[in-house]
Residue frames relative to the residue before (quaternion, step in Angstrom):
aa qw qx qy qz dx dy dz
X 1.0000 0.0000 0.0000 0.0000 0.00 0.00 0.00
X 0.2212 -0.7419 0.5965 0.2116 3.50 -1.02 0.75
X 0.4715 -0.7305 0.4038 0.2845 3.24 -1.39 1.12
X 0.5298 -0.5997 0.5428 0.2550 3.78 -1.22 0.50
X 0.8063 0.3259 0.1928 0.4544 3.04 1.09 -1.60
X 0.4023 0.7331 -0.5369 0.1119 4.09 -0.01 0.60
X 0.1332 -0.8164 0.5399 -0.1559 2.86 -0.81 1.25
X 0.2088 -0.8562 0.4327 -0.1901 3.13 0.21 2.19
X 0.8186 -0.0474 0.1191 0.5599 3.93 -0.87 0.88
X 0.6559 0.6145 -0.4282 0.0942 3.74 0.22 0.10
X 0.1945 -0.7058 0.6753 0.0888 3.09 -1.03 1.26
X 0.1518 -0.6600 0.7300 0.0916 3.54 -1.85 0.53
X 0.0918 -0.7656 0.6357 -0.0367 3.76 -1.04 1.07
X 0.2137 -0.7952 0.5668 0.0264 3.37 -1.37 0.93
X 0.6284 -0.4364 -0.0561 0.6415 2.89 0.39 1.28
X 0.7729 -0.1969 -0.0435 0.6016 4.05 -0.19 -0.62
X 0.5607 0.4875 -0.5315 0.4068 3.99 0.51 1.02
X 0.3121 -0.6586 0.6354 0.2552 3.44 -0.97 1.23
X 0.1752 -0.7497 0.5969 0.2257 3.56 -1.26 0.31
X 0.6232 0.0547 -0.0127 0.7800 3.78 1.52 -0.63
X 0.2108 -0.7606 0.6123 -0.0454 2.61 -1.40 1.77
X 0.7882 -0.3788 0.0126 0.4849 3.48 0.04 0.77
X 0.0705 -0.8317 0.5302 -0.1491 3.51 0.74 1.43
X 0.0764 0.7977 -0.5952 0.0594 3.57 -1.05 1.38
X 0.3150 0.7935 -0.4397 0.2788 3.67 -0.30 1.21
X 0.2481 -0.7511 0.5731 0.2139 3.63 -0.62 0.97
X 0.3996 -0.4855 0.7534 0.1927 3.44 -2.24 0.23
X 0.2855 -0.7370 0.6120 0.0280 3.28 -0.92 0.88
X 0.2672 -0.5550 0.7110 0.3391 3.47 -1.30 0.30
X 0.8846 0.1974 -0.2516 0.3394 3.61 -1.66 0.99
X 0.5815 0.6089 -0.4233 0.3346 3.14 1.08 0.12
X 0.6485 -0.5247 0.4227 0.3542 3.78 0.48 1.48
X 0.8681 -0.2272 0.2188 0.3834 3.13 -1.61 -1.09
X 0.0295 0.7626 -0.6301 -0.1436 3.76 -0.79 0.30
X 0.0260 0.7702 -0.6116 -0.1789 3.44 -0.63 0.52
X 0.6122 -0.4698 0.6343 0.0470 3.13 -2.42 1.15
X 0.4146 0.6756 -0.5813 0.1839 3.86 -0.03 0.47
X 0.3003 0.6923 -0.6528 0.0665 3.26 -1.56 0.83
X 0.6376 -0.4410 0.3504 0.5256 3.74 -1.34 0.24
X 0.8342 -0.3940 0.3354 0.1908 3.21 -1.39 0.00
X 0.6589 0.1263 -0.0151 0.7414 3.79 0.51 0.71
X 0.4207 0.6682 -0.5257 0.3165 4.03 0.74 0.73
X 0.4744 -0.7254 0.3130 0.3882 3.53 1.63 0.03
X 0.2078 0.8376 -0.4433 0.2425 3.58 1.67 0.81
X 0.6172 0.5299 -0.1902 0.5496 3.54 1.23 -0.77
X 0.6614 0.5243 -0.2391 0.4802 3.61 1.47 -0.47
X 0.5779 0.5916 -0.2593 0.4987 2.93 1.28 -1.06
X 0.5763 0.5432 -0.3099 0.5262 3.72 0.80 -1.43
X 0.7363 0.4375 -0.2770 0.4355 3.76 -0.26 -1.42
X 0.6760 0.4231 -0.3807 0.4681 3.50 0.64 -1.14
X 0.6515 0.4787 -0.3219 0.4927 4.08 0.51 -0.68
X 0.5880 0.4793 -0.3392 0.5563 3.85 1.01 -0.19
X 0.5578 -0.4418 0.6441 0.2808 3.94 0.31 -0.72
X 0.6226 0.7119 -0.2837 0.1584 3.60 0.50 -0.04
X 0.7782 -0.0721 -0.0767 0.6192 2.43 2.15 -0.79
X 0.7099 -0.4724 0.2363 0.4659 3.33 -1.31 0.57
X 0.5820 -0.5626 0.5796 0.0940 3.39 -1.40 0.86
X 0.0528 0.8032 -0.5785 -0.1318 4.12 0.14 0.39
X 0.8086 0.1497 -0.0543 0.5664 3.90 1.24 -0.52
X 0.8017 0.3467 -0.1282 0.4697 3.89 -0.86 0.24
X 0.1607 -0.8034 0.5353 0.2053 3.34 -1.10 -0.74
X 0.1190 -0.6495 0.7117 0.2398 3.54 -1.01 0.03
X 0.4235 -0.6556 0.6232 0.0490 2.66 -2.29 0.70
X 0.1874 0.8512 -0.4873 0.0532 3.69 0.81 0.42
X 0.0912 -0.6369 0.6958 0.3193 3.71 -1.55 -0.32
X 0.4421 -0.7069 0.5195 0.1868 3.08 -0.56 2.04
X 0.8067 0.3048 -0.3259 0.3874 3.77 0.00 -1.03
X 0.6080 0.5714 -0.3963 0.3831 3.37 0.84 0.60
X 0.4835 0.6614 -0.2080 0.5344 2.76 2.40 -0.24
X 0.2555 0.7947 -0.5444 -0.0827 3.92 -0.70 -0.12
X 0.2414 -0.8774 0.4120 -0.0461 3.46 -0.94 0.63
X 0.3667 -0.7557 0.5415 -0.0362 3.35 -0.47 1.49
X 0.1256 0.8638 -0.4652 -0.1473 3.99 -0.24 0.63
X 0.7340 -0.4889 0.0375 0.4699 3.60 -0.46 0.07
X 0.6442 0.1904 -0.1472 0.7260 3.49 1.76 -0.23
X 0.1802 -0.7494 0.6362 -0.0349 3.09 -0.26 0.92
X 0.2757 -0.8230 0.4956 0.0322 3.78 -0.83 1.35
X 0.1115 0.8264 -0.5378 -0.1244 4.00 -0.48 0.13
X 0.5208 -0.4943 0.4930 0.4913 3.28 -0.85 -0.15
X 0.6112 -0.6658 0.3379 0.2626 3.60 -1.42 1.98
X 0.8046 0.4332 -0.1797 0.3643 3.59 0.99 -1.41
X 0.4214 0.7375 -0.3507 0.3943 3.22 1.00 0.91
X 0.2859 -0.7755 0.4810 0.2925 3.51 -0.90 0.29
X 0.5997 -0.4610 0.2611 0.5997 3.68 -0.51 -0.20
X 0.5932 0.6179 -0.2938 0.4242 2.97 0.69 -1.89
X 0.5883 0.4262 -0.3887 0.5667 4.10 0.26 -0.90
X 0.7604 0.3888 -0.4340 0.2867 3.40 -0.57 -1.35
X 0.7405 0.4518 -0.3253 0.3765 4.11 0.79 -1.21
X 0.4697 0.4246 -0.5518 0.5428 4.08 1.67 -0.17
X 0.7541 0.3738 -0.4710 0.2643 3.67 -0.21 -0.70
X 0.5742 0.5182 -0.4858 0.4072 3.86 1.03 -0.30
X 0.5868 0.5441 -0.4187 0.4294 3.83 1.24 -0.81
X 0.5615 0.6321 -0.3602 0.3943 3.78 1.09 -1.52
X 0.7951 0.4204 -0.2172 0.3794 3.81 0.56 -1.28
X 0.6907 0.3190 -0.2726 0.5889 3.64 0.97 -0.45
X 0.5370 -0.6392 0.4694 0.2876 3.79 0.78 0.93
X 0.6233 0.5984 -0.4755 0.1652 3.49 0.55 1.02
X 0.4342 -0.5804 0.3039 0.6183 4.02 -0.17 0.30
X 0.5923 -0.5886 0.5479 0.0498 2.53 -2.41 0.46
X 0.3418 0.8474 -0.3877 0.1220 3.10 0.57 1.50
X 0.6126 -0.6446 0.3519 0.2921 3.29 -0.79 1.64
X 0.5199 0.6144 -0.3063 0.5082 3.86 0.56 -0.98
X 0.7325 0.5569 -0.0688 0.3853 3.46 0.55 -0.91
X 0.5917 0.5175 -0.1001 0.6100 3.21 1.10 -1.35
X 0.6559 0.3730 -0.2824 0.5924 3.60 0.35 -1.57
X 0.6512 0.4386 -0.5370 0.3086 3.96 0.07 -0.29
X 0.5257 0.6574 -0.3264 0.4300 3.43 1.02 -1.53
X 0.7870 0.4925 -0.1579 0.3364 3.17 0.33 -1.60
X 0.8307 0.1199 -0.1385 0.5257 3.50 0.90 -0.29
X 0.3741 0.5778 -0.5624 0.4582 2.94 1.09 1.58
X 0.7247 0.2021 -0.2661 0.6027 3.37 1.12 -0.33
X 0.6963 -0.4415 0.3638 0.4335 4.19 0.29 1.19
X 0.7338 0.4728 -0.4268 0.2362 3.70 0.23 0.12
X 0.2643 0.8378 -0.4615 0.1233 3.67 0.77 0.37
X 0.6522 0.4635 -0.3231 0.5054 3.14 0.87 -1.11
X 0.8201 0.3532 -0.2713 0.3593 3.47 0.71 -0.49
X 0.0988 0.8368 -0.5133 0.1628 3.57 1.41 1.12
X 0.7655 0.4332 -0.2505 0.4044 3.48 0.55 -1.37
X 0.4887 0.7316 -0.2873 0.3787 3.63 1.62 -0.63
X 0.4881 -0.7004 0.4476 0.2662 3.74 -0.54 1.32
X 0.3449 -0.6034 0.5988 0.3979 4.15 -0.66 0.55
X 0.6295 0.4612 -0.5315 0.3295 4.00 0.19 -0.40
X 0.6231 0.5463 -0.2862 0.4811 3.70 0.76 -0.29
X 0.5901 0.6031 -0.1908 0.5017 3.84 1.38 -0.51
X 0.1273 -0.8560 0.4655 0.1852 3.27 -0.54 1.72
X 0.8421 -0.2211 0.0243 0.4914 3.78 -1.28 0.46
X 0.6916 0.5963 -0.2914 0.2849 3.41 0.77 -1.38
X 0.6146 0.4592 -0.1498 0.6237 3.39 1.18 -1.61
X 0.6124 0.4755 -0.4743 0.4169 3.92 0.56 -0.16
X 0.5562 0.5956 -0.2924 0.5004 3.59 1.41 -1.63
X 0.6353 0.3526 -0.4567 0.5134 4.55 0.35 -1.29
X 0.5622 0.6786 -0.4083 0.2381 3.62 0.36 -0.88
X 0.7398 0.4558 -0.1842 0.4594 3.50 0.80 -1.79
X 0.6147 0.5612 -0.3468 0.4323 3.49 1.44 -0.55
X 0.6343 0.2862 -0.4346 0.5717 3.61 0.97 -0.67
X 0.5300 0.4829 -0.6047 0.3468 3.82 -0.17 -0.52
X 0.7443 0.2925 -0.4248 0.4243 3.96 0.12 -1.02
X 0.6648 0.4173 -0.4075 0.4667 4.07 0.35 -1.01
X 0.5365 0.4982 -0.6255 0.2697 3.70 -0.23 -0.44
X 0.7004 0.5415 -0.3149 0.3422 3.34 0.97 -1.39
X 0.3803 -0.7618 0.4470 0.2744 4.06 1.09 0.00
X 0.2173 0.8176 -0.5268 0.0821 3.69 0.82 0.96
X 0.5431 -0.6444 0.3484 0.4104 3.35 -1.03 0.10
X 0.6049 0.2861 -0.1904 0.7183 3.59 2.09 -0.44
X 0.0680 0.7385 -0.6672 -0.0700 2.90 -1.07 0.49
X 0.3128 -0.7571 0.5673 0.0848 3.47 -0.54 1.44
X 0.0058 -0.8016 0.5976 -0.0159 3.59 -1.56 0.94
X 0.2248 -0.8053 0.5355 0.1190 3.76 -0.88 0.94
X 0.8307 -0.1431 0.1257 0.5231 3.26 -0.38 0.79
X 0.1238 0.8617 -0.4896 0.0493 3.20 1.04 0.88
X 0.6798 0.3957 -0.2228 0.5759 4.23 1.26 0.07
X 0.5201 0.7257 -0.4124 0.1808 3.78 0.93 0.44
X 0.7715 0.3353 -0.2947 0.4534 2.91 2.06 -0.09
X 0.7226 0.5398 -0.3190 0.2909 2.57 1.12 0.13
X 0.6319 -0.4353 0.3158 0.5581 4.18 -1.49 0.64
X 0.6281 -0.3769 0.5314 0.4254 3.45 -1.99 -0.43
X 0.4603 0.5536 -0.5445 0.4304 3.52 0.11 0.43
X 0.7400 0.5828 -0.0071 0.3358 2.74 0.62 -1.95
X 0.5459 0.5110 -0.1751 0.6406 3.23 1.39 -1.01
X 0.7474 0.3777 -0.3306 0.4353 3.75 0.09 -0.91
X 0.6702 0.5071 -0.3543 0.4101 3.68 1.24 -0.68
X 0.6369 0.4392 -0.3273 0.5425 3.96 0.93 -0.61
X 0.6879 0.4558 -0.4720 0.3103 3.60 0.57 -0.12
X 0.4730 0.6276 -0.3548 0.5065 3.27 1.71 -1.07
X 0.6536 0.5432 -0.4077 0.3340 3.88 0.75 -1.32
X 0.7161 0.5805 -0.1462 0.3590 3.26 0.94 -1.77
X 0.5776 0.4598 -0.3787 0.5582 3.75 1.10 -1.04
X 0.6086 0.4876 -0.4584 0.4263 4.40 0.75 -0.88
X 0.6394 0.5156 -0.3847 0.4211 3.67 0.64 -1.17
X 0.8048 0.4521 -0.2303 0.3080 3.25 0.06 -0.97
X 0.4172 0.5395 -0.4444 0.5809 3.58 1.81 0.69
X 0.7552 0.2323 -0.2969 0.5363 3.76 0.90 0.24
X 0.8008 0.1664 0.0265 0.5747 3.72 0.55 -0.34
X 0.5272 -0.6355 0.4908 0.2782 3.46 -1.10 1.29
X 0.0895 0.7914 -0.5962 -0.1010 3.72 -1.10 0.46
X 0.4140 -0.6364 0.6479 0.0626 3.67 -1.43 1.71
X 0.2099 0.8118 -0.5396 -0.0759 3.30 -0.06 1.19
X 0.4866 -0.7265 0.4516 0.1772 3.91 -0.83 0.68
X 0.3205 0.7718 -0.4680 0.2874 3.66 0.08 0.95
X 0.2535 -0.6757 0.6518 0.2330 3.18 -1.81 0.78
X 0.4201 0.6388 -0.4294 0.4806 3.63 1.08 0.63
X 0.0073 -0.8279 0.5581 -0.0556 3.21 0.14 1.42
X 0.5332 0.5620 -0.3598 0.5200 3.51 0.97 0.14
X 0.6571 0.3794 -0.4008 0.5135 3.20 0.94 -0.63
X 0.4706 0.6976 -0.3924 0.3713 4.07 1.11 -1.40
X 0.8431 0.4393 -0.0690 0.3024 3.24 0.49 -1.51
X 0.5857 0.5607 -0.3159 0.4928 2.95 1.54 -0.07
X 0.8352 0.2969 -0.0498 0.4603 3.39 1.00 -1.11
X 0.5629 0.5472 -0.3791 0.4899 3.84 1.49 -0.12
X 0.5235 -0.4883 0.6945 0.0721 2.66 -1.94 0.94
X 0.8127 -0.1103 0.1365 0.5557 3.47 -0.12 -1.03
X 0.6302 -0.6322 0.4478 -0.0524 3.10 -1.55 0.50
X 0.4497 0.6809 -0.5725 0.0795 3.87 -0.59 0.15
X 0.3487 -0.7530 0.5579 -0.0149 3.02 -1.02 1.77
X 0.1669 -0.7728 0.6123 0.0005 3.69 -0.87 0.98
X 0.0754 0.7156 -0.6940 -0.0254 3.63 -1.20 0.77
X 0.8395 -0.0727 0.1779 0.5083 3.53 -1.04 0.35
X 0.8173 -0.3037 0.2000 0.4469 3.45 0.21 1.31
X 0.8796 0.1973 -0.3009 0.3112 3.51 0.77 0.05
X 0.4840 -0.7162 0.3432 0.3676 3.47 -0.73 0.13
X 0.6710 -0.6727 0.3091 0.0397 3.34 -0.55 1.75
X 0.6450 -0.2384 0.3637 0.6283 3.38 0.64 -2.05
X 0.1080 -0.7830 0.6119 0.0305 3.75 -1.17 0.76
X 0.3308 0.7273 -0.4795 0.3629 3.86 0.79 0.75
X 0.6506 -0.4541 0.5134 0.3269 2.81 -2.07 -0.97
X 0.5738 -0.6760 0.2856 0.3637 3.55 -0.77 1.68
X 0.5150 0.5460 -0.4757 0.4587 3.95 1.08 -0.46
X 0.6230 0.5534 -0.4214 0.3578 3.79 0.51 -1.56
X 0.7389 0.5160 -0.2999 0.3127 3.39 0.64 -1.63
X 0.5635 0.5753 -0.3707 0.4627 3.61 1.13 -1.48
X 0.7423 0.5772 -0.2100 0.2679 3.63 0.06 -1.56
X 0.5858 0.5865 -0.2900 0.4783 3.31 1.72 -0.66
X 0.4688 0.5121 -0.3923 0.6034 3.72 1.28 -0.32
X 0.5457 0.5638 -0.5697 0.2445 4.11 0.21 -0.91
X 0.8379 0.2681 -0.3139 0.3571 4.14 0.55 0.14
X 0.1746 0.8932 -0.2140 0.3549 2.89 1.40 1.14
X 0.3835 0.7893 -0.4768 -0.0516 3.39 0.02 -0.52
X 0.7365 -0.6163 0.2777 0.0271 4.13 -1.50 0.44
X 0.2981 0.7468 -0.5719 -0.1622 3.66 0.62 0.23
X 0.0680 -0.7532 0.6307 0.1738 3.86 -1.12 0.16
X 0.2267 -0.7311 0.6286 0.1375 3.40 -0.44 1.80
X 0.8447 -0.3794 0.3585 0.1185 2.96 -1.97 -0.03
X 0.6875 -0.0689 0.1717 0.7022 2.75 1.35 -1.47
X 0.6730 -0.4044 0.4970 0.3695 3.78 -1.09 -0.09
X 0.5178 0.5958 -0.2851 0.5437 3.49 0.66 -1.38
X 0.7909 0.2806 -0.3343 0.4289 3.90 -0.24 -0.18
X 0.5183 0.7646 -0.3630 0.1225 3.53 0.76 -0.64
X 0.4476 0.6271 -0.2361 0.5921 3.16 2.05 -1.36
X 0.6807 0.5771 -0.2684 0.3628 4.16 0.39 -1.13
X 0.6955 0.5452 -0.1199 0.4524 3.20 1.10 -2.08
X 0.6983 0.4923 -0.3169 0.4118 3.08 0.70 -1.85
X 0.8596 0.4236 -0.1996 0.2045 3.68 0.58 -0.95
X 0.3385 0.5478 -0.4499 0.6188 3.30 2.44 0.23
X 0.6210 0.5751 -0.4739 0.2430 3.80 0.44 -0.65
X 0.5869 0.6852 -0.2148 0.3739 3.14 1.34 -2.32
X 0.7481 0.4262 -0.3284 0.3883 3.76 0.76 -1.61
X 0.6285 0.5261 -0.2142 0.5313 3.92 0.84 -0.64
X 0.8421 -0.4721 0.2518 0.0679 3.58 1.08 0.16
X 0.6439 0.5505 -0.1015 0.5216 2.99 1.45 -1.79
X 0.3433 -0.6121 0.7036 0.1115 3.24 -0.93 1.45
X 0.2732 -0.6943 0.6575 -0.1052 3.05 -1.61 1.38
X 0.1118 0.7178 -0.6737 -0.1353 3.42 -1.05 0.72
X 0.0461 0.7371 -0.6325 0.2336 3.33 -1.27 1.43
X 0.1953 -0.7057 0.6572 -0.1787 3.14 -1.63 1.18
X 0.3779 -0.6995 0.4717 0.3813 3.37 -1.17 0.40
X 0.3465 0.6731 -0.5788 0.3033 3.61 1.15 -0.11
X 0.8002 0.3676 -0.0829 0.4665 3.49 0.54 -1.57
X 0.0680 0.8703 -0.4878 0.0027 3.82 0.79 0.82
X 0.7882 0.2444 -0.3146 0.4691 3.68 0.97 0.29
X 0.6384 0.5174 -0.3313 0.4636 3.30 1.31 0.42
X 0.0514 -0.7178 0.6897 0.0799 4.02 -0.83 0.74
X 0.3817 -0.6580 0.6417 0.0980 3.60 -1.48 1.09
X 0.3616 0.7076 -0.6061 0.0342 3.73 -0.67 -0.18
X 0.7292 -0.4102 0.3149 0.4482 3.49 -2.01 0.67
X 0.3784 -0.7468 0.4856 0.2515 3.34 -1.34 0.92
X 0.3424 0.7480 -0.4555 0.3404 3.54 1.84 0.41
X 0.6252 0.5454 -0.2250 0.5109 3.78 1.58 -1.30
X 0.4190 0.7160 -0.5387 0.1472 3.31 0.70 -0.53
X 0.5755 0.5778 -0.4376 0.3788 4.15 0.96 -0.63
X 0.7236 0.5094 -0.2682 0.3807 3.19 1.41 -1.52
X 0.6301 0.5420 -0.3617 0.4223 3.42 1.07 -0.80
X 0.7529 0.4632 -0.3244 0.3368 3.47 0.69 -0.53
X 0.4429 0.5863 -0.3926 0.5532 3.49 1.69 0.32
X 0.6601 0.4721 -0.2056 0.5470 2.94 0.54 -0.95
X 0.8166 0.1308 -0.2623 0.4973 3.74 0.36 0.05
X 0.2910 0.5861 -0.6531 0.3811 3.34 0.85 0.98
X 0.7717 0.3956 -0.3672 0.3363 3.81 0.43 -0.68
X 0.6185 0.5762 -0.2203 0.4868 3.36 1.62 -0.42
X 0.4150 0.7123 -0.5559 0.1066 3.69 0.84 0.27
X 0.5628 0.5360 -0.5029 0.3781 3.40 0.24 -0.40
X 0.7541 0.3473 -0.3457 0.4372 4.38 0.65 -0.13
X 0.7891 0.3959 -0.3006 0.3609 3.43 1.40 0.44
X 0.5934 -0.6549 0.4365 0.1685 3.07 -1.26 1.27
X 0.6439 -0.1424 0.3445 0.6682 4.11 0.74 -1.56
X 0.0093 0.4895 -0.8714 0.0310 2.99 -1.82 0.76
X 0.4133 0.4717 -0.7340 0.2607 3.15 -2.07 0.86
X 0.5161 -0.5926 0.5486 0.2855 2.80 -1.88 -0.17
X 0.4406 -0.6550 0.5795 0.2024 3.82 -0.39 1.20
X 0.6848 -0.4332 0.5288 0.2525 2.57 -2.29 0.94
X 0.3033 -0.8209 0.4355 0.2107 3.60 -0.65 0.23
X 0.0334 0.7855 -0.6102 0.0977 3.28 -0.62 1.50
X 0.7529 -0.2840 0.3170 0.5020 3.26 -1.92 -0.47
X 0.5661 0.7718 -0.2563 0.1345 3.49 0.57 -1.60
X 0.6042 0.3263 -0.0516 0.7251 3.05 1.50 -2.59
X 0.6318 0.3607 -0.5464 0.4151 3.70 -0.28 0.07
X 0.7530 0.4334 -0.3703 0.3286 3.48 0.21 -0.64
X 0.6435 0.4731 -0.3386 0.4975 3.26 1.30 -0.82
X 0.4671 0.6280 -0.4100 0.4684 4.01 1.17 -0.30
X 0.7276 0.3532 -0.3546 0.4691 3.57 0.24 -1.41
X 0.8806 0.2911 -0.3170 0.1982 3.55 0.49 -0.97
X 0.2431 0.6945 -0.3889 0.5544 3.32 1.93 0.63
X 0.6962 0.3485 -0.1677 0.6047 3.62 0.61 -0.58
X 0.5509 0.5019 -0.5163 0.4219 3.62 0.26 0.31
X 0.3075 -0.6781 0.6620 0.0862 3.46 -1.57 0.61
């Protein structure tokens, strides 16, 4: 596979905040779903902009082919006195491509919006703006097609239809999708790249990433207010702990200790909620890897 996307050493700084701190990963061509997932402020939106040309580069470099690149953000804006149908000839009109109706009507009722071709976008509530921004980028046939929060506005219908849309696209054209729906991530990615505070976490396949949690296991106190109590019956018995204040009512630890831990919380029942080891999903892995950061 040839890459779309390579992104080598790159760091980006605002004035004295680093937002990506030497971040190295490639976009493939064919590689289905990739999903974009970190906490808030992990510099996932940087990362995007910085693959677009948007913004200045302070270290490294990427290698992208932008017009092979298109891009869907999480509100996507048009001009009010348009129709759809108008808005996808003028996206063909600007990238010099023809204007074919057949075409449009496909776009258009791949994301639910045919019937409403002739229908002005100022009249069009977020959701039907959000299918919109998706045909506007796919009509163009990139080889990436990048998405933000492409399901934040919309109901669970709605949601179940753009993922179906997004798993079809991605049989012709690589899609970077951007989401704090990890339930949704996890359903439909292929691969993964996981951001925390400016760096990059893991770059694999979403199974690899889940599967790393498989020696894991869960305490969920009650309240926060024990953690200081727990953490220190744990410490005397041994039992490596991974903990964070992100996660103020949750403590991670090898699921080899699990005998010791459960002595050790026989005297403590009154501050626990569940111990065990959880089904495995995206969610507890993600909340593991970044529970386990330093």
């Amino acid at each position: 596979m040839n890459n779309i996307v390579e992104v080598s050493h790159l760091t980006v700084k605002f004035k004295h905040f680093k937002a990506l701190k030497d971040i190295t990963c490639q976009i493939p061509t064919g590689a289905g779903v990739i999903g974009l997932i970190g906490p808030n402020g992990a510099g996932k939106t940087t990362l995007i902009h910085s693959i677009l040309g948007q913004l200045a580069i302070t270290q490294g470099s990427i290698d992208a082919h932008r017009l092979d690149i298109a891009y869907c953000p999480d509100t996507p804006s048009f001009e009010a006195y348009l129709t759809a149908e108008e808005i996808l000839q003028q996206v063909l009109k600007l990238r010099d491509k023809p204007i074919d109706q057949a075409r449009i009507n496909h776009h258009l009722d791949q994301v639910g919006l045919l019937k409403h071709k002739k229908r002005l976008v100022g009249k069009f509530s977020r959701g039907m703006k959000q299918r919109l921004g998706i045909a506007v980028a796919n009509i163009l046939e990139p080889q990436l097609l990048i998405l933000d929060e492409p399901t934040s506005a919309l109901d669970p219908f709605g949601r179940e239809d753009v993922l179906s849309l997004i798993t079809a696209i991605a049989k012709e054209r690589t899609v970077l999708i951007s989401s704090h729906l990890l339930s949704d991530i996890q359903r439909i990615a292929d691969q993964l790249l996981v951001l925390n505070q400016g760096k990059l976490l893991f770059a694999g396949s979403t199974t690899d990433f889940i599967h790393k949690s498989e020696n894991m296991a869960l305490i969920k106190l009650k309240t926060a207010s024990f953690k200081a109590e727990i953490i220190t019956a744990l410490n005397a018995k041994n039992v490596s702990l991974n903990e964070k204040e992100n996660f103020a009512d949750k403590l991670y630890f090898s699921a080899n200790q699990m005998g010791t831990v459960l002595d050790v919380l026989q005297n403590h029942v009154e501050a626990i909620e569940s111990v065990g080891i959880d089904d495995y999903s995206l969610d507890k892995a993600f909340d593991q890897a970044i529970a386990g950061e330093v």
